[in-house]
C-alpha positions in Angstrom: 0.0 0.0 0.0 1.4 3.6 -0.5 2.0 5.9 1.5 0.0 8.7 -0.9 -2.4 8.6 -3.0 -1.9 8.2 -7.2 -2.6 12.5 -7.4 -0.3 13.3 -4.5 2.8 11.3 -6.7 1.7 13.1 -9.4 1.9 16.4 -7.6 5.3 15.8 -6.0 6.7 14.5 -9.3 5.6 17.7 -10.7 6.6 19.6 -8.4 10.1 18.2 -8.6 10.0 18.6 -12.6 8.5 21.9 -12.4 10.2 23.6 -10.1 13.1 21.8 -8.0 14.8 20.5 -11.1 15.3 23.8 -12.6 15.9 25.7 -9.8 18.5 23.2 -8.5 20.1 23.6 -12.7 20.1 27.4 -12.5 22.1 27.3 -9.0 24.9 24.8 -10.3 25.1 26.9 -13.6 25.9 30.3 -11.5 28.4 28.0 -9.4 26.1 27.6 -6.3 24.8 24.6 -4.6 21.1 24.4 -3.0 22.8 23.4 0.4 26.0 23.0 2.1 28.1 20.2 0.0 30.9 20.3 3.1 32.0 22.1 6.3 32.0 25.9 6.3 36.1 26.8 6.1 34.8 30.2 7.0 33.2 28.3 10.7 35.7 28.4 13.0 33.6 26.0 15.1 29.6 24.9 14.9 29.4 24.7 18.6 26.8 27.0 19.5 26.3 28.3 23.3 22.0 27.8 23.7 20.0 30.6 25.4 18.8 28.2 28.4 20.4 24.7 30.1 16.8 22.8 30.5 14.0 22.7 28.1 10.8 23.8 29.1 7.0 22.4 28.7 6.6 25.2 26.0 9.3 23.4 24.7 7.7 20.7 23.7 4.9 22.1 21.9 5.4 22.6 18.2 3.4 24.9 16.0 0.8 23.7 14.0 -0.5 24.7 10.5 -4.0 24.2 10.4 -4.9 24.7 6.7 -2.3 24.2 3.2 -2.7 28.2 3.3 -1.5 28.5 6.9 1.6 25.7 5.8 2.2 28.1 2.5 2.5 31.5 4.8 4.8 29.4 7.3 7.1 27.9 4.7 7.4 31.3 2.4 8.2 33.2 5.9 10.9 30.1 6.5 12.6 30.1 3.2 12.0 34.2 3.0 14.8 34.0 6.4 17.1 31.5 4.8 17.5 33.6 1.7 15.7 31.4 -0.2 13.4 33.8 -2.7 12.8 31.3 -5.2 11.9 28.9 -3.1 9.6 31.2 -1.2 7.7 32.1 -4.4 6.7 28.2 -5.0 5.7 28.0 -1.3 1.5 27.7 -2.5 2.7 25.0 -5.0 4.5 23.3 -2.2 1.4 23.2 -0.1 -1.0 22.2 -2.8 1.5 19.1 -3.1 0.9 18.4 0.5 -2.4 18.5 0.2 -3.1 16.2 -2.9 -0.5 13.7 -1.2 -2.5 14.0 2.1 -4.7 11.2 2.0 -7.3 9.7 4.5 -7.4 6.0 4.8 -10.0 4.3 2.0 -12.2 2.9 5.1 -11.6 -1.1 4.4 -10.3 -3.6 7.2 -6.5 -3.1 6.1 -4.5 -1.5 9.0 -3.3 2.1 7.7 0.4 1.7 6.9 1.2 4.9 9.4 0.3 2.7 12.4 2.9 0.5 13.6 1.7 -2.9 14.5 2.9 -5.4 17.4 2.2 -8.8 17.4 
């Protein structure tokens, strides 16, 4: 059984046709890499001192998106702070992927394959 549903594999293979392919192409042509290929020689160290010693309750809890719009507004604000204009632009077709690939379970007897059985 997979995972997604037939439309959500076609939206992610589109998406990665339509816009990851190229985008990763135009980056190598101008001699630039979508992410770090090896350590930073500029880092003296990746040791980073954290704010606070012990985590918190608040911690714990991690933000939701509630709708594909509010996951669109998150992950254009996200890739708008990395730098990441391009990406940022395609954030809506990013969350219209996500939501053709979310599926529900078709309602049979099977056992959905995201719950982890023990016999």
């Amino acid at each position: 059984m997979s995972s997604t549903s037939p439309r959500g594999e076609a939206a992610a293979a589109a998406l990665y046709d339509d816009v990851l392919a190229p985008l990763s192409a135009r980056l190598r042509a101008a001699g630039r890499s979508p992410f770090p290929l090896g350590p930073d020689p500029a880092a003296a160290s990746y040791y980073v001192t954290r704010p606070q010693r012990a985590m918190r309750p608040a911690d714990f809890d991690a933000p939701a998106c509630r709708t594909p719009e509010d996951f669109a507004r998150a992950l254009a604000a996200h890739w708008t702070a990395l730098g990441r204009d391009e990406l940022a632009a395609e954030a809506p077709r990013f969350a219209a992927a996500a939501r053709e690939a979310y599926a529900l379970g078709e309602g049979d007897a099977e056992v959905s394959p995201f719950v982890y059985v023990m016999f």
